[in-house]
Backbone of each chain as ProteinMPNN parsed JSONL, in Angstrom:
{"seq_chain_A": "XXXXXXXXXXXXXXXXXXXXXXXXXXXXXXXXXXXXXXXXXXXXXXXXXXXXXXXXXXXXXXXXXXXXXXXXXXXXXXXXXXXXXXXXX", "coords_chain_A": {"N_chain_A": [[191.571, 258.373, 149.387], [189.398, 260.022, 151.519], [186.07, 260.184, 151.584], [183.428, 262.874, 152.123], [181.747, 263.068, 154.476], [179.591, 264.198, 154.886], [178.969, 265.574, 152.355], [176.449, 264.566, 150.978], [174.072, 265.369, 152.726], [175.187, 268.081, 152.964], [174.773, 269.019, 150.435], [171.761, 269.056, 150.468], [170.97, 270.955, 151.892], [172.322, 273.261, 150.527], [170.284, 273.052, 148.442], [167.875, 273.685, 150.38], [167.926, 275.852, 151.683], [168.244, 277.753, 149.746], [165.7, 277.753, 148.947], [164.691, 278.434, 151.598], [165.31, 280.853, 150.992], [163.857, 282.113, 148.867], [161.362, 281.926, 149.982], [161.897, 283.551, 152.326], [161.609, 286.602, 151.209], [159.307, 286.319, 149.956], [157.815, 286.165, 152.231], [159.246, 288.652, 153.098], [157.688, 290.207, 151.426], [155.332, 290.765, 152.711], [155.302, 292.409, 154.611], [154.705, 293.434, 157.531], [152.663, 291.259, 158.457], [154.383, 288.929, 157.404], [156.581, 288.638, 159.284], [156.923, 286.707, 161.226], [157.715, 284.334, 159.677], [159.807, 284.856, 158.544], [161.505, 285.152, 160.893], [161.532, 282.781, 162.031], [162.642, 281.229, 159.47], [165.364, 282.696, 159.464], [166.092, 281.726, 162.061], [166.218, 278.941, 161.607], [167.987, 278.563, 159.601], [170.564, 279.946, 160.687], [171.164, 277.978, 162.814], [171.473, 276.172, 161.13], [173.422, 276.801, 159.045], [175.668, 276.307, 160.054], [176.977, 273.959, 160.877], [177.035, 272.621, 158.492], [179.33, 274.017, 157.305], [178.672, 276.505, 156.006], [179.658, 279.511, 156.803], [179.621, 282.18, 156.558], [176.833, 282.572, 155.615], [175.436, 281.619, 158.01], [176.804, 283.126, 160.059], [175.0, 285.47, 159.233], [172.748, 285.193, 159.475], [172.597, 284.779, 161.91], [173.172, 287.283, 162.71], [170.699, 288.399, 161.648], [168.622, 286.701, 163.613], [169.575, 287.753, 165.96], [168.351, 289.961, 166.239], [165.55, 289.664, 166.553], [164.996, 288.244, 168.93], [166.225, 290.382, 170.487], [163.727, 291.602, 170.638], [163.605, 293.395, 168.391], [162.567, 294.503, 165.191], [163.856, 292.902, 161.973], [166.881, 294.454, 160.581], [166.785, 295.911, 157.208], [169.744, 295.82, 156.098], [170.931, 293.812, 156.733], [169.144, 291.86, 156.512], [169.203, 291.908, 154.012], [171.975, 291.005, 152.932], [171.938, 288.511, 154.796], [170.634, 287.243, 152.495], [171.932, 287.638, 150.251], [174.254, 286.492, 150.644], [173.2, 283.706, 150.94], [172.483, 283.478, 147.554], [175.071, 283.567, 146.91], [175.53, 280.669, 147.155]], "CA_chain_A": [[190.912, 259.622, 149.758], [188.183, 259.774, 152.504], [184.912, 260.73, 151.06], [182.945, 263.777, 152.96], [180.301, 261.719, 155.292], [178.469, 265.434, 154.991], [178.42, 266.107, 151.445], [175.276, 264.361, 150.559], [173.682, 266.158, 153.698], [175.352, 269.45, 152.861], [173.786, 269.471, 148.994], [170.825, 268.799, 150.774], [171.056, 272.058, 152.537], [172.01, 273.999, 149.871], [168.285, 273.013, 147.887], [166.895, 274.197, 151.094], [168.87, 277.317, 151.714], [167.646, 278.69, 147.937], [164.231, 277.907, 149.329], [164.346, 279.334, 152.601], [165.795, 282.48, 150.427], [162.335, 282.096, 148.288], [160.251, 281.952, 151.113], [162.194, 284.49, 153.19], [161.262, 287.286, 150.007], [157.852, 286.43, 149.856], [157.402, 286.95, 153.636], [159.409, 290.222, 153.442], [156.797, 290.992, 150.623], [154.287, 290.94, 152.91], [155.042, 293.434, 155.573], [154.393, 292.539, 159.257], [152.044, 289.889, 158.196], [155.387, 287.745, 157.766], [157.911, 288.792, 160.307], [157.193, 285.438, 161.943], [158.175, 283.471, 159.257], [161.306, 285.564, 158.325], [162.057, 284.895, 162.13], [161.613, 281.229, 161.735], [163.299, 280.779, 158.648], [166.651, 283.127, 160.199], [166.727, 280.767, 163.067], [166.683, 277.639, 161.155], [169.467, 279.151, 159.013], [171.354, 280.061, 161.729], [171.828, 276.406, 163.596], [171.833, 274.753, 160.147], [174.188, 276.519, 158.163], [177.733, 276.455, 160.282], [177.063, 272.654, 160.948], [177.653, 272.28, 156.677], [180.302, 274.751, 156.811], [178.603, 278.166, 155.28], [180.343, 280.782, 157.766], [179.146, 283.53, 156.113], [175.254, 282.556, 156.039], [175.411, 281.382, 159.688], [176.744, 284.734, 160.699], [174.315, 286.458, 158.563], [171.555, 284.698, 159.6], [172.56, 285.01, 163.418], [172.404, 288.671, 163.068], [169.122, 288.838, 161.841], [167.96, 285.799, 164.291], [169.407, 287.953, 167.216], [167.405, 291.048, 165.697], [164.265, 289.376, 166.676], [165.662, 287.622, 169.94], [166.153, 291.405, 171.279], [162.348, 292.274, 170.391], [163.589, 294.36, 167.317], [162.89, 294.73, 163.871], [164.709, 292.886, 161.217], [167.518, 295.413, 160.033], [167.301, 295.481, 156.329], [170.724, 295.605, 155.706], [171.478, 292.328, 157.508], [168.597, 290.56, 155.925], [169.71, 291.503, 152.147], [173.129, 290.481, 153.463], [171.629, 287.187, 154.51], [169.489, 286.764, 151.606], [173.074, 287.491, 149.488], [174.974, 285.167, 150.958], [172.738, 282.763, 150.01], [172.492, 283.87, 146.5], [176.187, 282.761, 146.428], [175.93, 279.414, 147.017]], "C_chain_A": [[189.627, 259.312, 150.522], [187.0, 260.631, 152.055], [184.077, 261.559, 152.416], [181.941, 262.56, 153.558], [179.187, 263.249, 155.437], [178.151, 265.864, 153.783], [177.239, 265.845, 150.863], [174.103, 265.695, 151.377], [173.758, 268.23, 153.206], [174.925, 270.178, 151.529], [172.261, 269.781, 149.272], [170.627, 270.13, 150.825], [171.153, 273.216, 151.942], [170.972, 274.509, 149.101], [167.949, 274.136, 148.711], [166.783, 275.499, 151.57], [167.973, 277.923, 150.691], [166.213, 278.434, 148.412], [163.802, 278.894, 150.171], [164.725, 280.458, 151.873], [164.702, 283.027, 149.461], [161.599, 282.9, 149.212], [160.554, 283.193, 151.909], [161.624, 285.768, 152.543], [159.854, 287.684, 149.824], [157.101, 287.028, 150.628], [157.903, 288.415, 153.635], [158.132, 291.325, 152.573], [155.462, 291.606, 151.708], [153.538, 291.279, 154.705], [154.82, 292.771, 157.182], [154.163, 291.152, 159.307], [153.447, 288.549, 158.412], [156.494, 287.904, 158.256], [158.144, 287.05, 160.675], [157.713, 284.594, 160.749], [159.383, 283.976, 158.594], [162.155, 285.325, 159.752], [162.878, 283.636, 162.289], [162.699, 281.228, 160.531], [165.493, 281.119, 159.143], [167.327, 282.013, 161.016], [167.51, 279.617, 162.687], [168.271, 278.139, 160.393], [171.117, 279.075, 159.94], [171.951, 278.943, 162.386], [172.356, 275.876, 162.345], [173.21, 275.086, 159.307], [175.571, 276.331, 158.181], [177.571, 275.447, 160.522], [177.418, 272.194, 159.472], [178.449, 273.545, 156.642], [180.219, 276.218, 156.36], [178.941, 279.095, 156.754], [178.921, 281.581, 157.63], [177.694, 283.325, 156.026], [174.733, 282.011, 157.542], [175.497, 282.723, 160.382], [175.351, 285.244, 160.495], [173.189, 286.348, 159.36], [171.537, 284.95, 161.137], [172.357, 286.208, 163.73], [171.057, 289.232, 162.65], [168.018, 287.903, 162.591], [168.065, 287.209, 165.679], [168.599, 289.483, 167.316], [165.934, 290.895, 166.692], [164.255, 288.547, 168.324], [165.467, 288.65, 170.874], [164.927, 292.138, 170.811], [162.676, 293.383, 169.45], [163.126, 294.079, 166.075], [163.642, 294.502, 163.14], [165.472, 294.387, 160.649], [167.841, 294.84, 158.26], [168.483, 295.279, 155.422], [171.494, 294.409, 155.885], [170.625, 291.348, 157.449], [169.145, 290.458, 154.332], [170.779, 291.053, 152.021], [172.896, 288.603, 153.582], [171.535, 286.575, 153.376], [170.807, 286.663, 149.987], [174.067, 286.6, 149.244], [174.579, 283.688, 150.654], [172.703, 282.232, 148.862], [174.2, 282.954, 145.49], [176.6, 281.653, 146.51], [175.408, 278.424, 146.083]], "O_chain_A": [[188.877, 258.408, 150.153], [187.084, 261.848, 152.222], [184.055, 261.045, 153.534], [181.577, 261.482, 153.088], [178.129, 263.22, 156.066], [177.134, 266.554, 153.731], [176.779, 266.754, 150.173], [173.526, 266.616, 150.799], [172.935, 269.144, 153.154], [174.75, 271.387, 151.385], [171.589, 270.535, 148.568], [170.097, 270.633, 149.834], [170.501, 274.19, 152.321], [170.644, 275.685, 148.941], [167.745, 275.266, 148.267], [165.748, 276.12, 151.81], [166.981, 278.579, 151.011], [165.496, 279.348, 148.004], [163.021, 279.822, 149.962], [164.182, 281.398, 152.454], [164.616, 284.237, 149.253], [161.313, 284.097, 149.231], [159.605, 283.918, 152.205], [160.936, 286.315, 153.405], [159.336, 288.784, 149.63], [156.221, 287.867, 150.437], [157.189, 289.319, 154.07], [157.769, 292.48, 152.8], [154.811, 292.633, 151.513], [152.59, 290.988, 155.434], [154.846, 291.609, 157.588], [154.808, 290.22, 159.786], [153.491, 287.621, 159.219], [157.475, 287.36, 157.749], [159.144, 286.359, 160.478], [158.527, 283.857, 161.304], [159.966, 283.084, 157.979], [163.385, 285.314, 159.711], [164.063, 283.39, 162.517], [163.846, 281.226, 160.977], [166.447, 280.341, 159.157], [168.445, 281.509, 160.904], [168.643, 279.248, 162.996], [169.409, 277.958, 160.824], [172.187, 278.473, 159.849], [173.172, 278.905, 162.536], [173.416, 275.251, 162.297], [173.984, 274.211, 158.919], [176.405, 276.223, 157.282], [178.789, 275.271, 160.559], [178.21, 271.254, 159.409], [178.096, 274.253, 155.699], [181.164, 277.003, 156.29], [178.116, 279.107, 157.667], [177.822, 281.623, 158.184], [177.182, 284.294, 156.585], [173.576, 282.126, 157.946], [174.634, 283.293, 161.05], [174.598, 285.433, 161.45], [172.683, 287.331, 159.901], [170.474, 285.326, 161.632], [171.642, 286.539, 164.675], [170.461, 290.202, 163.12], [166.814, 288.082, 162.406], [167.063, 287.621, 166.264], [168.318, 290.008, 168.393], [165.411, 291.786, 167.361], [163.114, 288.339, 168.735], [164.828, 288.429, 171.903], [165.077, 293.336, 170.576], [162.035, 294.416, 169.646], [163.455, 292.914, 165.852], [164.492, 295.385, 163.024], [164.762, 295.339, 160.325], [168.601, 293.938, 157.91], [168.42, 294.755, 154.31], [172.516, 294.095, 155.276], [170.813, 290.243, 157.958], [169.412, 289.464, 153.655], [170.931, 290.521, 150.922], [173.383, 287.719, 152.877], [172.156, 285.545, 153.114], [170.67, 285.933, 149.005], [174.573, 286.111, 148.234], [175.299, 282.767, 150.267], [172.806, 281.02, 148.678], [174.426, 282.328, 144.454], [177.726, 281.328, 146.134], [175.878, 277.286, 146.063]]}, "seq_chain_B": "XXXXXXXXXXXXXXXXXXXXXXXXXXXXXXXXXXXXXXXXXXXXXXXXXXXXXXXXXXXXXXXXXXXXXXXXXXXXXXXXXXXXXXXXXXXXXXXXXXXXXXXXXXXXXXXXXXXXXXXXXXXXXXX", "coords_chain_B": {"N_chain_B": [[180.22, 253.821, 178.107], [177.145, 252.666, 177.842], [174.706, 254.626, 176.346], [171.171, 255.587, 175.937], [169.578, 257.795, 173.827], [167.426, 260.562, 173.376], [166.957, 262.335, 170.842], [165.422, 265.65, 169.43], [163.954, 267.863, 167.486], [162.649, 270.241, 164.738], [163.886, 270.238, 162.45], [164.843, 268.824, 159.519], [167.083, 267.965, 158.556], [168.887, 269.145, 160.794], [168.383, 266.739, 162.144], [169.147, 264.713, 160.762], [171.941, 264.881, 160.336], [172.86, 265.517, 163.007], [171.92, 263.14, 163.821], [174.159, 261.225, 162.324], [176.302, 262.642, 163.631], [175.803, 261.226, 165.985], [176.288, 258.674, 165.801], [178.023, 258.04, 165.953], [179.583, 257.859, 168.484], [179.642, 254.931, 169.365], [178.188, 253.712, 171.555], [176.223, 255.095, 171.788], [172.775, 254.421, 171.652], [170.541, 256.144, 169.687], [167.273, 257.749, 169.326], [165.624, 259.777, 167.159], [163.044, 262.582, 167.021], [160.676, 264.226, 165.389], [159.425, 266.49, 166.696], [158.098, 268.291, 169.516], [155.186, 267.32, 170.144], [154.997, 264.806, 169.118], [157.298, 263.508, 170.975], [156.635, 263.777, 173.583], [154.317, 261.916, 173.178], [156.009, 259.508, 172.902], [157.305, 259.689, 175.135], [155.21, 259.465, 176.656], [154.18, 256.699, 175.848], [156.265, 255.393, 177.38], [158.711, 255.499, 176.885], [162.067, 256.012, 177.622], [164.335, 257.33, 177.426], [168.221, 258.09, 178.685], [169.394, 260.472, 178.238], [167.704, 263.483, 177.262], [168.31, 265.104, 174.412], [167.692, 268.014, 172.893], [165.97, 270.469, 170.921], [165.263, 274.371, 171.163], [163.849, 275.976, 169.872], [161.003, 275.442, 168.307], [158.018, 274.879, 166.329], [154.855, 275.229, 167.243], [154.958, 273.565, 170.196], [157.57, 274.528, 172.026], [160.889, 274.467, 172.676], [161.541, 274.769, 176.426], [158.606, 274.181, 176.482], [158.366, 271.46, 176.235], [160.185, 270.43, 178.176], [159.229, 271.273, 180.592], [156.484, 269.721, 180.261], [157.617, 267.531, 180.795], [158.601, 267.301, 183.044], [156.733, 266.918, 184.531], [155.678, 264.377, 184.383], [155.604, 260.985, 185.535], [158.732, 258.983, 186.51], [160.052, 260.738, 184.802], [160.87, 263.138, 185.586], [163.855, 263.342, 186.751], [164.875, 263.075, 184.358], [167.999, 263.431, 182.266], [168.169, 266.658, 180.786], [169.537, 268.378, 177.878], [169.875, 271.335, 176.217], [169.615, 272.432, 172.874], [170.835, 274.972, 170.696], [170.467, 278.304, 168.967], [170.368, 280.776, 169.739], [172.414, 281.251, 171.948], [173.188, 283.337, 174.315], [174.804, 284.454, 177.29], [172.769, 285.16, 178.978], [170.703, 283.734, 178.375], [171.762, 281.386, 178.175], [171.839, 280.675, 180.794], [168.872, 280.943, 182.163], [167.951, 278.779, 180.818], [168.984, 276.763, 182.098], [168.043, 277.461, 184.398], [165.416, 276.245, 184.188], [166.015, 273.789, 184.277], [167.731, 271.989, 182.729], [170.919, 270.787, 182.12], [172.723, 271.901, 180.271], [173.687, 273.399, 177.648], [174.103, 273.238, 174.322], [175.772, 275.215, 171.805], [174.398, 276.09, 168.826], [175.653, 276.761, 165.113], [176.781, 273.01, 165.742], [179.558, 271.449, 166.178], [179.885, 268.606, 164.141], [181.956, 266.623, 164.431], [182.33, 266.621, 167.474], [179.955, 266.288, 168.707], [179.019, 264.195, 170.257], [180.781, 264.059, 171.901], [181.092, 265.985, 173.421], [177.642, 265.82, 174.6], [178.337, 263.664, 176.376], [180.223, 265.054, 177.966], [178.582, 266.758, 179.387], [176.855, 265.225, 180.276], [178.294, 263.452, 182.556], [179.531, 265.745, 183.614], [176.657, 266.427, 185.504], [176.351, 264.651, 186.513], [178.538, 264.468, 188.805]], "CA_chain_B": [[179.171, 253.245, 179.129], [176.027, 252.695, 176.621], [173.494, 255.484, 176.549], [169.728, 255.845, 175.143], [169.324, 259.578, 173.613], [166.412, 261.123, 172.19], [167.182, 263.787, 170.051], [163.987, 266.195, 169.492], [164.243, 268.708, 166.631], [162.291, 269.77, 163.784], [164.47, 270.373, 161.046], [164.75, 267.194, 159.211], [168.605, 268.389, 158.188], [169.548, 268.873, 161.775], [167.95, 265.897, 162.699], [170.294, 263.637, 160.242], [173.27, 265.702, 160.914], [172.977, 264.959, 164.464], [172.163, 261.214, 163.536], [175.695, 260.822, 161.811], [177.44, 262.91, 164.386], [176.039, 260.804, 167.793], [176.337, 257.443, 165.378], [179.902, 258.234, 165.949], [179.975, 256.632, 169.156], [178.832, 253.221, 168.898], [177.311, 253.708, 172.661], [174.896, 256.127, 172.018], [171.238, 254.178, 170.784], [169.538, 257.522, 169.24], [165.898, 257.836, 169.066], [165.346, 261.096, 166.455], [161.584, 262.663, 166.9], [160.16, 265.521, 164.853], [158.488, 267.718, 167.227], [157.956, 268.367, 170.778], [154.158, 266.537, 170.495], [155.657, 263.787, 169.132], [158.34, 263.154, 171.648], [155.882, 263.717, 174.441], [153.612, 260.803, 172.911], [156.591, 258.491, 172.703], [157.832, 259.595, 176.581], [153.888, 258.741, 178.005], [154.122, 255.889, 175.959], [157.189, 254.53, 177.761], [160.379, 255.569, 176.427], [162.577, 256.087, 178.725], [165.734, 257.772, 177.612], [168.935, 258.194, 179.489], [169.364, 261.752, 178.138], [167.146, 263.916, 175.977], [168.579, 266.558, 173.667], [165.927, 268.917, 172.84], [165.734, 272.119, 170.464], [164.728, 275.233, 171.961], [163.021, 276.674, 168.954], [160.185, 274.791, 166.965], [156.888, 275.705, 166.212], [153.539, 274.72, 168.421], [155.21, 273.183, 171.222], [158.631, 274.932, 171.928], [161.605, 272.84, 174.214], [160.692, 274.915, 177.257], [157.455, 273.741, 176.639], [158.366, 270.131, 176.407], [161.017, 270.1, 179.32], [158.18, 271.545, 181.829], [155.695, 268.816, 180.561], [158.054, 266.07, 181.323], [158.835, 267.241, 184.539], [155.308, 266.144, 185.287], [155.965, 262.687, 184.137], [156.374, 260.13, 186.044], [159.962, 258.645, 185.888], [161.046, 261.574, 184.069], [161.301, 264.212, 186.549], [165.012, 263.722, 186.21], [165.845, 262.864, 183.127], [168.764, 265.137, 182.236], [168.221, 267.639, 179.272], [170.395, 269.19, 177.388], [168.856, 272.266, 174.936], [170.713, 273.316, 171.416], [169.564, 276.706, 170.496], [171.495, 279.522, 168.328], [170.152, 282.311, 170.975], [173.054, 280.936, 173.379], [173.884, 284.593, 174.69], [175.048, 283.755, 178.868], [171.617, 284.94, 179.866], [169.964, 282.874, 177.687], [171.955, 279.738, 179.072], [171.323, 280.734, 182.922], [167.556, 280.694, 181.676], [167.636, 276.942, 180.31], [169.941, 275.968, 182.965], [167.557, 277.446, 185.929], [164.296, 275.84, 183.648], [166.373, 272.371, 184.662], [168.583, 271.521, 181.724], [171.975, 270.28, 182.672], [173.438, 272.282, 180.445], [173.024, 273.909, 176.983], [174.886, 272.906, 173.055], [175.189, 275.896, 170.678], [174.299, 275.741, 167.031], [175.871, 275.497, 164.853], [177.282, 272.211, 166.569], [180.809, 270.504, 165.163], [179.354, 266.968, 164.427], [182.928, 265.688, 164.987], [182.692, 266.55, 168.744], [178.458, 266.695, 169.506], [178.646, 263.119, 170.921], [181.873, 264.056, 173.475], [179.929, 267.434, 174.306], [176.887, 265.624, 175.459], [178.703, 263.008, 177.179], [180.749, 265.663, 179.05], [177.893, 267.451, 180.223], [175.973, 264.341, 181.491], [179.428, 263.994, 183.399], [179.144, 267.071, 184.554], [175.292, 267.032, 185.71], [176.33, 263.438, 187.954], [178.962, 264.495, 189.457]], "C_chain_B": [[177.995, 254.087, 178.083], [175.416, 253.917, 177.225], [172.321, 256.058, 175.709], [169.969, 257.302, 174.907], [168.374, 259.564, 172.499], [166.649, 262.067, 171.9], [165.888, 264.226, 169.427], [164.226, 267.563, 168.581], [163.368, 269.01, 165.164], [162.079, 270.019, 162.447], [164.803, 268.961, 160.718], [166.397, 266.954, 158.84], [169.495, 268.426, 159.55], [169.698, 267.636, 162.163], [169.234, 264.761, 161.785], [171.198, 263.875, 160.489], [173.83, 264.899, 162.353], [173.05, 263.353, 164.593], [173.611, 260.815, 163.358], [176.064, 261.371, 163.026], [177.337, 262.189, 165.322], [176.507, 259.32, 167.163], [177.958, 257.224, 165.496], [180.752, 257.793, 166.989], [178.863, 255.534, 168.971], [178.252, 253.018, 170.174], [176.337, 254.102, 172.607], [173.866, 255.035, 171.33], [170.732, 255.471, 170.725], [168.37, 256.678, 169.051], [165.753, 259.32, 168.257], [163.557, 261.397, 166.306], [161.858, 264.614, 166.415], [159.632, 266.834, 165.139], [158.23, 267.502, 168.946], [156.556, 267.484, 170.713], [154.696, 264.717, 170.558], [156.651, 263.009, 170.125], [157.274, 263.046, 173.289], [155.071, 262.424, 174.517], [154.558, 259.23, 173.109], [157.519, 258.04, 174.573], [156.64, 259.031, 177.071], [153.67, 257.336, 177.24], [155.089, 254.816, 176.547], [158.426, 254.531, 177.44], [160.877, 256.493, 177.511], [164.42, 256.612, 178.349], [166.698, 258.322, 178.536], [169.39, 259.667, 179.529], [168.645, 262.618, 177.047], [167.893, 265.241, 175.584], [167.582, 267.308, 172.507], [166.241, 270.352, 172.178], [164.984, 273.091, 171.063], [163.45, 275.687, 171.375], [162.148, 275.967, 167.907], [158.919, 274.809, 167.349], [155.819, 274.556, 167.091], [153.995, 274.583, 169.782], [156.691, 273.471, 170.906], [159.704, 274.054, 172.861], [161.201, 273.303, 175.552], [159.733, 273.852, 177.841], [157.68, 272.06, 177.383], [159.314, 269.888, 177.799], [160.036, 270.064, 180.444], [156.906, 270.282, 181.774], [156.361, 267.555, 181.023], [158.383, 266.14, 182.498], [157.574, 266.367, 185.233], [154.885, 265.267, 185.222], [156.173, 261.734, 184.826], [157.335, 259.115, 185.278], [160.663, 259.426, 184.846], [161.145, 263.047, 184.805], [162.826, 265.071, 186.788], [165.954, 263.528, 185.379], [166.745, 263.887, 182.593], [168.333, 265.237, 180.818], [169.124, 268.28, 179.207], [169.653, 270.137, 176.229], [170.059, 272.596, 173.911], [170.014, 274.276, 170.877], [171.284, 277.683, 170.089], [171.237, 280.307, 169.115], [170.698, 281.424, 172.109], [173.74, 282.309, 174.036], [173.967, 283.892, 176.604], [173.669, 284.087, 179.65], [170.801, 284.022, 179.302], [170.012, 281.179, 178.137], [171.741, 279.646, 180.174], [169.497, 280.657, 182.437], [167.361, 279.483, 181.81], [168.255, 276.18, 181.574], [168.779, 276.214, 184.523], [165.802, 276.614, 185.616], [164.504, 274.562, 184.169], [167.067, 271.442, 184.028], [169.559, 271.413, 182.371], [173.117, 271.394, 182.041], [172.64, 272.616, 178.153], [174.346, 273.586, 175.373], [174.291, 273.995, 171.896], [175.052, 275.219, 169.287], [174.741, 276.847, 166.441], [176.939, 274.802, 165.731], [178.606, 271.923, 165.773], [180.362, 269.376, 165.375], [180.644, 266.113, 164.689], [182.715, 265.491, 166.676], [181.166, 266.582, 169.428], [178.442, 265.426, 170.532], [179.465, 263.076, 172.474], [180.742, 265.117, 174.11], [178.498, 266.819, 175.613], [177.733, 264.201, 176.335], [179.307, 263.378, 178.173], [179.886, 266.086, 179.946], [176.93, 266.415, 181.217], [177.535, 263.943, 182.373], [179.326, 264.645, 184.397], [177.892, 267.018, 185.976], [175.643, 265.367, 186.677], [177.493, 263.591, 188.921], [178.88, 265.147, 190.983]], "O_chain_B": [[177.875, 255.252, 177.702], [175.568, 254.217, 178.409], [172.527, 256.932, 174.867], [170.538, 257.975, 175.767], [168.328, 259.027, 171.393], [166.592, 262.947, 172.759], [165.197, 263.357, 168.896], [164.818, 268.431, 169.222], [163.356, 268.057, 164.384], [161.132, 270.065, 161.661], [165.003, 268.084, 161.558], [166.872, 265.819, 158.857], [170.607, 267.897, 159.572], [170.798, 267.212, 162.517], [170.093, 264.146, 162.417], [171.731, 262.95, 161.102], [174.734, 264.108, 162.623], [173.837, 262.606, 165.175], [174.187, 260.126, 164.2], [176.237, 260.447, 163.821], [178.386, 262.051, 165.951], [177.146, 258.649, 167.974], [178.742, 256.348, 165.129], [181.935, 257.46, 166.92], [177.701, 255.443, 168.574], [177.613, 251.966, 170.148], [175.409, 253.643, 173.273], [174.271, 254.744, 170.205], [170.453, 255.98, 171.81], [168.295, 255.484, 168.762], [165.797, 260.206, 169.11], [162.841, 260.644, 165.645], [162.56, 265.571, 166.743], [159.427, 267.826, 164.44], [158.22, 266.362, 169.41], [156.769, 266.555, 171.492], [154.758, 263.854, 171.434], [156.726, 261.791, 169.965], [157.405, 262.034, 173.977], [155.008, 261.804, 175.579], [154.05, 258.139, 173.369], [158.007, 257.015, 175.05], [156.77, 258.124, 177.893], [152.938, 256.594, 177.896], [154.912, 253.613, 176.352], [159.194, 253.605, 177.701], [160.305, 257.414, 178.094], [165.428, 256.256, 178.958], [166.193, 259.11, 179.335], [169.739, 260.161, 180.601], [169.027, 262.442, 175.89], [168.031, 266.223, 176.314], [166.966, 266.924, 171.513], [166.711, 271.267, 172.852], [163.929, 272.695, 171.558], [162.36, 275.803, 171.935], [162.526, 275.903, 166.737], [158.606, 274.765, 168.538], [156.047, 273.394, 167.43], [153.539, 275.369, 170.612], [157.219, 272.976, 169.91], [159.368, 273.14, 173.614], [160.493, 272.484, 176.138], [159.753, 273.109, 178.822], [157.353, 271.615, 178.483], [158.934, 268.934, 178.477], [159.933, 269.079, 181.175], [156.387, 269.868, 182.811], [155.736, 266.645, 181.567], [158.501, 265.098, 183.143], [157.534, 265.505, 186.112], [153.827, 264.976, 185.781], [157.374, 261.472, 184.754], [157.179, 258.58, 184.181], [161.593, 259.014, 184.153], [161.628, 263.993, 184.182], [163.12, 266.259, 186.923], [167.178, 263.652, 185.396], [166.384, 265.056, 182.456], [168.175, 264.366, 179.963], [169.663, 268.815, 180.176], [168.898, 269.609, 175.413], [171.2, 272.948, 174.209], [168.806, 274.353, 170.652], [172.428, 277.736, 170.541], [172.302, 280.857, 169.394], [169.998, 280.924, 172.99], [174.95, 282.232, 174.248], [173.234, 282.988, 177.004], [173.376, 283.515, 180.7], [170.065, 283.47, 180.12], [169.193, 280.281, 178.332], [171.433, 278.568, 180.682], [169.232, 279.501, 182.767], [166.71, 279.001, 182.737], [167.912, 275.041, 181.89], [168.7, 275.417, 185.458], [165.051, 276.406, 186.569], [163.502, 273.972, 184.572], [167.164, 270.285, 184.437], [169.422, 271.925, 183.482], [174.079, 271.801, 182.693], [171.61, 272.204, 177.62], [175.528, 273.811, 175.635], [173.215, 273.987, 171.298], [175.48, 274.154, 168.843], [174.437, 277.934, 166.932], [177.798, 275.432, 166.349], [178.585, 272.254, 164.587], [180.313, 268.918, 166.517], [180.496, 264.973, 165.129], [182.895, 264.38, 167.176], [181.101, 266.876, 170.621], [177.877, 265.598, 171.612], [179.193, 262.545, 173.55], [179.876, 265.0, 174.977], [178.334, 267.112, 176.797], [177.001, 264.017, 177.308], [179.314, 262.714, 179.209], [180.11, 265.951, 181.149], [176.46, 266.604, 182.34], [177.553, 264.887, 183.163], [179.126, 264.408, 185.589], [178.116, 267.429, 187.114], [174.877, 265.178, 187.622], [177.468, 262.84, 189.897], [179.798, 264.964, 191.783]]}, "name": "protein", "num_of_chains": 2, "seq": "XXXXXXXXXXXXXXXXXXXXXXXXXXXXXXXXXXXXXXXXXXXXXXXXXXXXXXXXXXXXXXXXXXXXXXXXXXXXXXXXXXXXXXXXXXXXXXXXXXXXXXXXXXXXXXXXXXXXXXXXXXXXXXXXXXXXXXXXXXXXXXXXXXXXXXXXXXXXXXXXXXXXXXXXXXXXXXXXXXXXXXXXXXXXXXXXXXXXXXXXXXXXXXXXXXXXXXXX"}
């Protein structure tokens, strides 16, 4: 049997995931003030998490990256979505 | 046919990712740097890669940023770039592509195939 050459990597990711889903929370706590780092954190999400396989938080995360991409306003239905998807890993 | 690549990114998760996937040909020598300052410091001190692949999106100094200061480099004027960026919508890549990039790698990447990808596109960008 051929051992993953990504699963170390992709545990990694999960840690950091449950963080960025911390951090993302905190910033939503705190209104405008942390759009930018709800921005940031989306993005990273977004590249990192369909390279380890999570679909479904790649999507998620792409629709609230391209939120902010087209000078809008996170939609909170497609960050608690994100922030869910996370939840399940 | 060997080729130097600096990869410029500064997630520390992409950054290994990408390690394993270019380590995949045994041509590529990678160079992995943390940040657009960083990579700047290591181009005026003399590195001289054959192609840089460069994130679009990271904080202080963005790839933009860093593509336009190396233009003003000597001996790197035409070093080809390639940008990886999740905001690949087709205007977004005519953007990077008219900035002077060769050519543009969404994220997320398949690390089975990132090392053909950029080898196609430098391909591409000499023919």
């Amino acid at each position: 049997m051929t051992a993953d050459p990504l699963a170390r990597l992709r545990g990694q990711f999960r840690k950091k995931a449950h963080e960025d889903a911390a951090a993302m929370r905190r910033a939503l706590g705190q209104g405008a003030l942390g759009l930018q780092q709800v921005e940031h954190l989306a993005h990273s999400l977004a590249g990192a998490a369909g390279v380890f396989g999570y679909v479904e938080i790649s999507t998620a995360a792409l629709a609230v990256d391209s939120r902010f991409a087209g000078g809008q306003a996170p939609d909170e239905d497609e960050v608690a979505a994100l922030l869910a998807a996370i939840d399940r890993i | 046919m060997p080729i130097t690549l600096m990869h410029i990114d500064d997630e520390p998760d992409i950054r290994e990712v990408a390690a394993m996937a270019l380590e995949l040909d045994p041509e590529i020598s990678l160079t992995s740097v943390a940040s657009g300052e960083a990579a700047l410091a290591q181009l005026s001190a003399g590195a001289r890669p054959d192609v840089i692949l460069l994130d679009v999106m990271m904080p202080r100094l963005d790839g933009p940023g860093v593509l336009s200061a190396l233009r003003r480099m000597e001996g790197l004027d035409e070093t080809p770039v390639i940008f990886m960026t999740a905001r690949a919508q087709s205007g977004e890549v005519d953007r990077f592509k008219a900035l002077g990039a060769i050519g543009v790698i969404t994220k997320p990447f398949d690390p089975m195939t990132l090392a053909g990808q950029v080898r196609d596109l430098l391909a591409e960008a000499r023919e």
